[in-house]
TORZA-33024 format. One record per residue (C-alpha): x, y, z. Coordinates in steps of 0.2 Angstrom, whole numbers, padded with zeros to 4 digits, always signed. Layout:
N
XYZ
...
# end
This chain:
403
-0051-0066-0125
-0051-0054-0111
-0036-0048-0101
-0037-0043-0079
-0021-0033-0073
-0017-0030-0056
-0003-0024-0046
+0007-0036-0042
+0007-0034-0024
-0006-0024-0015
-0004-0021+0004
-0020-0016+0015
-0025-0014+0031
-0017-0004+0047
+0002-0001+0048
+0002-0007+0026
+0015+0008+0025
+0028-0002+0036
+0029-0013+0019
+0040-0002+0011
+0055-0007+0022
+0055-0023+0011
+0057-0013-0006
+0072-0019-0014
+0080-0006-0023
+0095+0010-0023
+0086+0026-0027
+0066+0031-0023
+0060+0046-0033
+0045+0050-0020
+0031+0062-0029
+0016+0070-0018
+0004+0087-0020
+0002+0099-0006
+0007+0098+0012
-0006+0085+0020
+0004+0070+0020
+0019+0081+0028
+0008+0089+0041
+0000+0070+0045
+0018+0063+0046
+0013+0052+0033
+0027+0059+0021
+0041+0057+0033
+0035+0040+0038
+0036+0036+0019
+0055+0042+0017
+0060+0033+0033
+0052+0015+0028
+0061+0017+0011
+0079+0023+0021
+0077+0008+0029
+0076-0001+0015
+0093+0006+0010
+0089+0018-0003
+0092+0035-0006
+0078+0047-0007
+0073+0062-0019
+0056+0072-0013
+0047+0080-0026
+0034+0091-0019
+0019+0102-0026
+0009+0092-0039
-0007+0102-0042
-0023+0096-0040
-0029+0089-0059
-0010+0089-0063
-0002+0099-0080
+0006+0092-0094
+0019+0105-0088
+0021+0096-0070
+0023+0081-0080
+0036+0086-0089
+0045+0095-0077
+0044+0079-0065
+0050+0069-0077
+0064+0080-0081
+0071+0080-0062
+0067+0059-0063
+0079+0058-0077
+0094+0068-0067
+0089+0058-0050
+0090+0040-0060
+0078+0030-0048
+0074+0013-0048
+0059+0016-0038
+0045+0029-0041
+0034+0031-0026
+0018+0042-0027
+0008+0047-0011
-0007+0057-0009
-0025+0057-0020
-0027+0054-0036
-0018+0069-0043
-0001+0065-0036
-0001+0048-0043
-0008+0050-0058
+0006+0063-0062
+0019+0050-0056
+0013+0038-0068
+0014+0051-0083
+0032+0054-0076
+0036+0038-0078
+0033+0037-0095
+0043+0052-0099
+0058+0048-0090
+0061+0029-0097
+0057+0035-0114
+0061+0056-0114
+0059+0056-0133
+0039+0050-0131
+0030+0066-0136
+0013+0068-0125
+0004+0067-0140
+0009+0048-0143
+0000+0045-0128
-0017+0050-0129
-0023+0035-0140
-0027+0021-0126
-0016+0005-0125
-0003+0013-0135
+0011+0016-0123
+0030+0010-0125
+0036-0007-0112
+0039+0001-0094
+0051-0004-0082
+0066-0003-0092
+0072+0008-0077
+0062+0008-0062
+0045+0000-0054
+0032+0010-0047
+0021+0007-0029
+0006+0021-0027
+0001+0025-0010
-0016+0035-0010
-0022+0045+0005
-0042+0047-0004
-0054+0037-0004
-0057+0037-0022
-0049+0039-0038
-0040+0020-0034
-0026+0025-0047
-0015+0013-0036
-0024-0002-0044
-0029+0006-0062
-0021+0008-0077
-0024+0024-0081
-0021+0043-0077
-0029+0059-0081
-0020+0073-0087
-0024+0091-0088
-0020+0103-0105
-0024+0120-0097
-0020+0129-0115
-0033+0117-0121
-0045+0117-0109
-0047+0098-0110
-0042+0084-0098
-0036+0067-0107
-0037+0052-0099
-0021+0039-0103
-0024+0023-0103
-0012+0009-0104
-0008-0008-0094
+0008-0004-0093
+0006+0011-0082
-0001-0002-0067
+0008+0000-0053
+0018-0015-0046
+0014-0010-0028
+0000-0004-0020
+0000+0003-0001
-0017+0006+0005
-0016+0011+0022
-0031+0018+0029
-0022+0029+0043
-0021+0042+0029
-0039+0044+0026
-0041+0050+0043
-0041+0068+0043
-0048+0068+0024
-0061+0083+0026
-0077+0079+0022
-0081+0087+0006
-0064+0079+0001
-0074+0061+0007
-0090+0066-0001
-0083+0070-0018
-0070+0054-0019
-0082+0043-0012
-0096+0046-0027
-0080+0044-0039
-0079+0027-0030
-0100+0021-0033
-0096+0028-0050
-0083+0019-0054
-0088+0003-0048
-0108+0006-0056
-0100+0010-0074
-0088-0003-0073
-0103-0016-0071
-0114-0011-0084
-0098-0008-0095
-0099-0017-0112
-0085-0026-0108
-0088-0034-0089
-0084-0051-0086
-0085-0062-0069
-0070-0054-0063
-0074-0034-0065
-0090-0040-0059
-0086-0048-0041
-0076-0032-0038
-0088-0020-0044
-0103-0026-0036
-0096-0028-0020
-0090-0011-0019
-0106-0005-0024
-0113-0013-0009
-0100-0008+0003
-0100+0010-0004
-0118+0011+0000
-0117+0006+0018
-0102+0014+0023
-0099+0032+0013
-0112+0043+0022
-0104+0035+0039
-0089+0040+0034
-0092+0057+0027
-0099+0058+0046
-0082+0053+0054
-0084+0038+0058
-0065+0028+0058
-0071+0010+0053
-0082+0019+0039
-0065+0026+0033
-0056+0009+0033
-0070+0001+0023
-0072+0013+0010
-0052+0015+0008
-0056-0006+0004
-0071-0002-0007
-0063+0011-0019
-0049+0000-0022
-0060-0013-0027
-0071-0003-0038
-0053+0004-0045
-0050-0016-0049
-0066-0016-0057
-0065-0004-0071
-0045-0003-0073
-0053-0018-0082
-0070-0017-0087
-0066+0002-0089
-0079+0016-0087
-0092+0025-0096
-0100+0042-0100
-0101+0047-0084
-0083+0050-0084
-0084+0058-0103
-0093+0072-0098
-0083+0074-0082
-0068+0074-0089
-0074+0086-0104
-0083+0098-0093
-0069+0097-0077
-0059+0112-0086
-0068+0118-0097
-0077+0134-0093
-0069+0150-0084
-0079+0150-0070
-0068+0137-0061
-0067+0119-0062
-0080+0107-0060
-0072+0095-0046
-0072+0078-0054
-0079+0067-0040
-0094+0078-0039
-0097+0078-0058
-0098+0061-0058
-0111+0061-0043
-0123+0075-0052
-0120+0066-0070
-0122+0049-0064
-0141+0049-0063
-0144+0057-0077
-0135+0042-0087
-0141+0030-0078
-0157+0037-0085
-0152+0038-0105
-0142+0023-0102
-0157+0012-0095
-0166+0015-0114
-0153-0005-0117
-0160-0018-0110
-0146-0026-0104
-0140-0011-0095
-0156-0008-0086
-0155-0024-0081
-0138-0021-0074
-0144-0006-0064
-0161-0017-0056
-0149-0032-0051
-0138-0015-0043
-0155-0010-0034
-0158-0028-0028
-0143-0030-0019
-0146-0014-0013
-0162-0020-0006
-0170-0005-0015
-0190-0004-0019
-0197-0008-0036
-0204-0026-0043
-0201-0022-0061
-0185-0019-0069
-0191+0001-0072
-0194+0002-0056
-0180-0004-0047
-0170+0008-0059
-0180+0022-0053
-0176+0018-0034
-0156+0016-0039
-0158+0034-0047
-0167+0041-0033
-0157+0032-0020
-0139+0039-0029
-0148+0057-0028
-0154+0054-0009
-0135+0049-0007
-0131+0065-0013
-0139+0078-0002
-0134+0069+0011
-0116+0073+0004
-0122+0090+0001
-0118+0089-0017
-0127+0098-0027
-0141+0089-0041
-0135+0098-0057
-0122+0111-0062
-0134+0127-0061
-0134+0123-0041
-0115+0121-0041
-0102+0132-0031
-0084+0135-0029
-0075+0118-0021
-0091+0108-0027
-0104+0116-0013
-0124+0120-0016
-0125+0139-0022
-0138+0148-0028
-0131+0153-0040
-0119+0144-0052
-0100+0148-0055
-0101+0141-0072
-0111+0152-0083
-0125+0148-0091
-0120+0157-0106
-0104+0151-0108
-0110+0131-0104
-0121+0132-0120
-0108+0143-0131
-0096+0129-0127
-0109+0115-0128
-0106+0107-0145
-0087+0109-0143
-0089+0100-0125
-0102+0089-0131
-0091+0082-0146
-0075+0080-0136
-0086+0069-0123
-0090+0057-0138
-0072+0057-0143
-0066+0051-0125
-0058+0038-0122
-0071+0032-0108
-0087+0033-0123
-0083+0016-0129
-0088+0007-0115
-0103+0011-0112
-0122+0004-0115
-0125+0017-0126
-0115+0028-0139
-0122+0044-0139
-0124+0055-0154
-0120+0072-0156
-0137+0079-0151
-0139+0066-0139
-0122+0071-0131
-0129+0089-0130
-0146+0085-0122
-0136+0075-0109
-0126+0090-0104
-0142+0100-0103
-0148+0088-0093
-0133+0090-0080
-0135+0107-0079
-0152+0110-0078
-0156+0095-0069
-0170+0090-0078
-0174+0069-0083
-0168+0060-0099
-0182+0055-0108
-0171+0051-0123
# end
């Protein structure tokens, strides 16, 4: 038996944000990161819909990018004085993916973060509130998923949760909010998007449902992401669709060791962090490559470059085009190839700001905690140790998999 969770309720198109005059509900604790959505008006426009509504309104601003456990914690702390029926999250994938570990902590404040970690472990939700995600990337599609990633700075280590139960009930996506996304910002979340959606078809786990999502957003992301990196406004409205249905995708079929290694590597040297939607895009050639070795999984990745109308006759060689065309999408992303070419906020360098040193001091610590993610189980292949490290090699040296 397999199981395909939703929201409820998801609310797309132009003018989706006028929706939130029909919540039903007192008290909406509104959480968001930095000052976009106010400067874009989309912020107040959220509070004024939910007034409307007839509820009061609590704004708690400032959630970093790749959220703390400590911004968790503290959100959840002022959720528990505030009391709110409603938790409303508005911004990328940081915001809301904070919210949703909020939520946890204020329904049950004696959880310890620690209980959460193991996937599909979480306490019943909605004892005290429901929850509607309203994202302003192109991207992460945590509206529609059931998970979040949280950062451990002490650690150096991001954990992904994972639990149905942290679904949202309501989705808002509105593309008005992608807007004025800057392109680096539409480059990075976009390959998080053909990420998503190419791990979740290959997963071990797809099923026909995973599958209709995933393979149309593949198809949509590759016609529309380098249009809307350029500007173009219908390009934004499409991909703000196609993220969402890759999110549907692998909120069920779930992902792969793509995102392993970037959420093992995102925090893990001193240089700086490795932005995760450009981890996955440099990564995901390189396992599509190791991956490929399992027959099924290759030919998972040729019926990708057949719809893709991509070169190639034989199941090798319609691979080969797939990697090649992801790696074409790339530079015209300017992302870099592998992470000895990659600069502060994702750029191409030179010269790297992770250390090459450090990256293989830390590789068998990194290397073991990518096997141990929640995301490895997944996937065509289950690497081992040695393999684990060759693949990191491999991303930062950008050389082939040949293993």
């Amino acid at each position: 038996m397999a199981r395909f969770t939703l929201p409820r309720d998801i609310y797309h198109g132009p003018d989706a944000l006028e929706e939130l005059k029909n919540l039903k509900g007192t008290r909406a604790f509104i959480v968001t990161g930095g000052g976009s959505m106010r400067r874009g008006g989309f912020l107040q426009t959220v509070e004024e819909n939910l007034q409307a509504a007839g509820m009061e309104t609590f704004l708690y601003e400032g959630v970093e990018a790749d959220p703390s456990v400590e911004t968790v914690m503290k959100g959840a702390a002022a959720m528990q004085e505030f009391q709110p029926d409603w938790i409303v999250a508005i911004g990328g994938g940081s915001p809301i993916d904070a919210a949703k570990a909020m939520w946890v902590f204020y329904e049950y404040p004696d959880t310890s973060f620690e209980d959460l970690i193991t996937p599909f472990s979480f306490p019943t939700l909605r004892t005290k509130a429901q929850f509607c995600a309203i994202p302003s990337t192109s991207g992460t599609a945590t509206e529609v998923t059931a998970f979040s990633v949280i950062t451990d700075y002490a650690k150096g280590i991001k954990y992904p949760l994972a639990d149905f139960n942290i679904t949202p009930d309501v989705a808002v996506v509105d593309p008005a909010l992608t807007y004025t996304m800057p392109k680096k910002l539409v480059a990075h979340t976009g390959m998080d998007a053909m990420t998503h959606a190419i791990e979740a078809y290959v997963s071990t786990v797809a099923c026909n449902f995973s599958d209709a999502d995933a393979i149309w957003a593949i198809e949509l992301i590759h016609e529309w992401l380098i249009k809307s990196y350029n500007g173009d406004e219908e390009a934004r409205r499409q991909m703000h669709d196609a993220q969402c249905l890759a999110g549907m995708a692998f909120s069920n079929a779930l992902l792969g060791i793509v995102h392993s290694m970037a959420h093992k590597t995102g925090a893990a040297y001193s240089g700086g962090h490795i932005i995760h939607g450009c981890a996955n895009a440099m990564y995901l050639p390189k396992v599509i490559q190791y991956n490929a070795r399992d027959p099924r999984a290759a030919e998972r990745y040729a019926d990708i470059a057949r719809r893709l109308h991509l070169s190639g006759d034989t199941t090798d060689e319609l691979v080969k085009s797939l990697i090649a065309e992801l790696r074409h999408m790339n530079d015209e992303l300017d992302i870099p190839q592998g992470i000895k070419n990659y600069g502060e906020g994702g750029v191409k360098a030179d010269v790297s700001i992770i250390d090459e040193q450090e990256f293989l001091e830390k590789l068998p610590t990194v290397a073991a905690n990518a096997i141990g993610d929640a995301c490895t189980g997944s996937n065509p292949r289950i690497p081992t140790q040695e393999e684990m490290e060759g693949l990191l090699k491999a991303v930062y040296y950008d050389t082939d998999v040949d293993f």
